[in-house]
C-alpha positions as CSV (number, residue, x, y, z in Angstrom):
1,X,-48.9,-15.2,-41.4
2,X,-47.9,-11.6,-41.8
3,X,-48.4,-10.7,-38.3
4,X,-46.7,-13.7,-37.4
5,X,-43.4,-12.3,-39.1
6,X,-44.0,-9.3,-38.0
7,X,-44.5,-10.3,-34.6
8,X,-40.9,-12.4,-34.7
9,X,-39.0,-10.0,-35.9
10,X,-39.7,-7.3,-33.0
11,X,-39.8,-10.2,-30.2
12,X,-35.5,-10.9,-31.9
13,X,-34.6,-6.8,-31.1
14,X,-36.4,-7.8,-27.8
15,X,-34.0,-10.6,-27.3
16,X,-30.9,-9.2,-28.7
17,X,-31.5,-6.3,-26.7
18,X,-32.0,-8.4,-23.4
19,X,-29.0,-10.6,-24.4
20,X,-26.8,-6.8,-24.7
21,X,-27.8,-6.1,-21.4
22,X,-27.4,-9.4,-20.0
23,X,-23.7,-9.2,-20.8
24,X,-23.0,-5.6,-19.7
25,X,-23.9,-6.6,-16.4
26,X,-22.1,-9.6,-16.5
27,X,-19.2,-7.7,-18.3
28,X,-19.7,-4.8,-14.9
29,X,-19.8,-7.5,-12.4
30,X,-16.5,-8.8,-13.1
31,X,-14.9,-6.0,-13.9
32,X,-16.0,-5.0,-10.1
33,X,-15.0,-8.4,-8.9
34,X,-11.2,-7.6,-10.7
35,X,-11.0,-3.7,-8.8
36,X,-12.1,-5.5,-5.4
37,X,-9.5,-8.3,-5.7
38,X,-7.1,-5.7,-6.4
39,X,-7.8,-3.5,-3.6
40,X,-7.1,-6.3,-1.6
41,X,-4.2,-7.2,-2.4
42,X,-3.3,-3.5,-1.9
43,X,-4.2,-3.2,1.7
44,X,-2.4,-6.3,2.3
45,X,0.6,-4.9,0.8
46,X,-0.1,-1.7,2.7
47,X,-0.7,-3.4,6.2
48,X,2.7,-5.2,5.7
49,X,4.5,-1.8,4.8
50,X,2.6,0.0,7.3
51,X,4.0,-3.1,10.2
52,X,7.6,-2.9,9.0
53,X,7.9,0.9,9.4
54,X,6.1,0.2,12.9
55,X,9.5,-1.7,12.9
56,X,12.2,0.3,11.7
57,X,10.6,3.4,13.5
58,X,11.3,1.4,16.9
59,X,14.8,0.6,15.6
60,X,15.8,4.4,14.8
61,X,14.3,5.6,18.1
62,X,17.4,5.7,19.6
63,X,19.7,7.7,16.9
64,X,18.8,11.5,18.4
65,X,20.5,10.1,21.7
66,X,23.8,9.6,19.3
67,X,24.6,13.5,19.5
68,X,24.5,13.4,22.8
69,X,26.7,10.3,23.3
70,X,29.3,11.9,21.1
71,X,29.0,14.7,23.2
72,X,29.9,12.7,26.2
73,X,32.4,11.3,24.3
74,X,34.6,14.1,23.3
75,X,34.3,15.8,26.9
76,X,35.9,12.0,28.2
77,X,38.3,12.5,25.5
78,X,39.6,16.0,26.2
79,X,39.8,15.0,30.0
80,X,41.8,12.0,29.3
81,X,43.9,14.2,27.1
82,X,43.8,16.8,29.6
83,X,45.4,14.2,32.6
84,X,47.8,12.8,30.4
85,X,49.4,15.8,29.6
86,X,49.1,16.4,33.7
87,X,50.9,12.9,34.2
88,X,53.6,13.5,31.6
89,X,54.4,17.1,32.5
């Protein structure tokens, strides 16, 4: 009977120390199931961001041409300037 009860009560550390690890892995795998989700959510976010600056780089393309079309502008100006005072004497 001794060795009986003996036997029982180092099989129970056996158990409760299976059981432990039983749950830190289970504890680890969704932890690691939480980070993935999350990282997916985050490339999606990132794909979208990366898409609408595709976008809004094609929109700005055009705004170093704006110097120049000032430029152009001013010199139309000046001439127009330039033949009205011509016209009016």
């Amino acid at each position: 009977m001794l060795t009986l009860a003996a036997q029982n009560s180092s099989n129970t550390g056996y158990f409760i120390g299976l059981l432990l690890g039983f749950v830190a892995v289970v504890a680890v795998v969704v932890l690691v199931a939480v980070i993935l989700t999350f990282a997916s959510r985050i490339a999606d976010q990132a794909q979208l961001a990366a898409e609408t600056l595709e976008g809004i780089r094609d929109s700005t393309d055009a705004l170093p041409e704006v110097n120049t079309l000032n430029d152009h502008a001013i010199a139309i100006l000046e001439g127009a300037k330039t033949a009205r005072g011509a016209l009016t004497g």
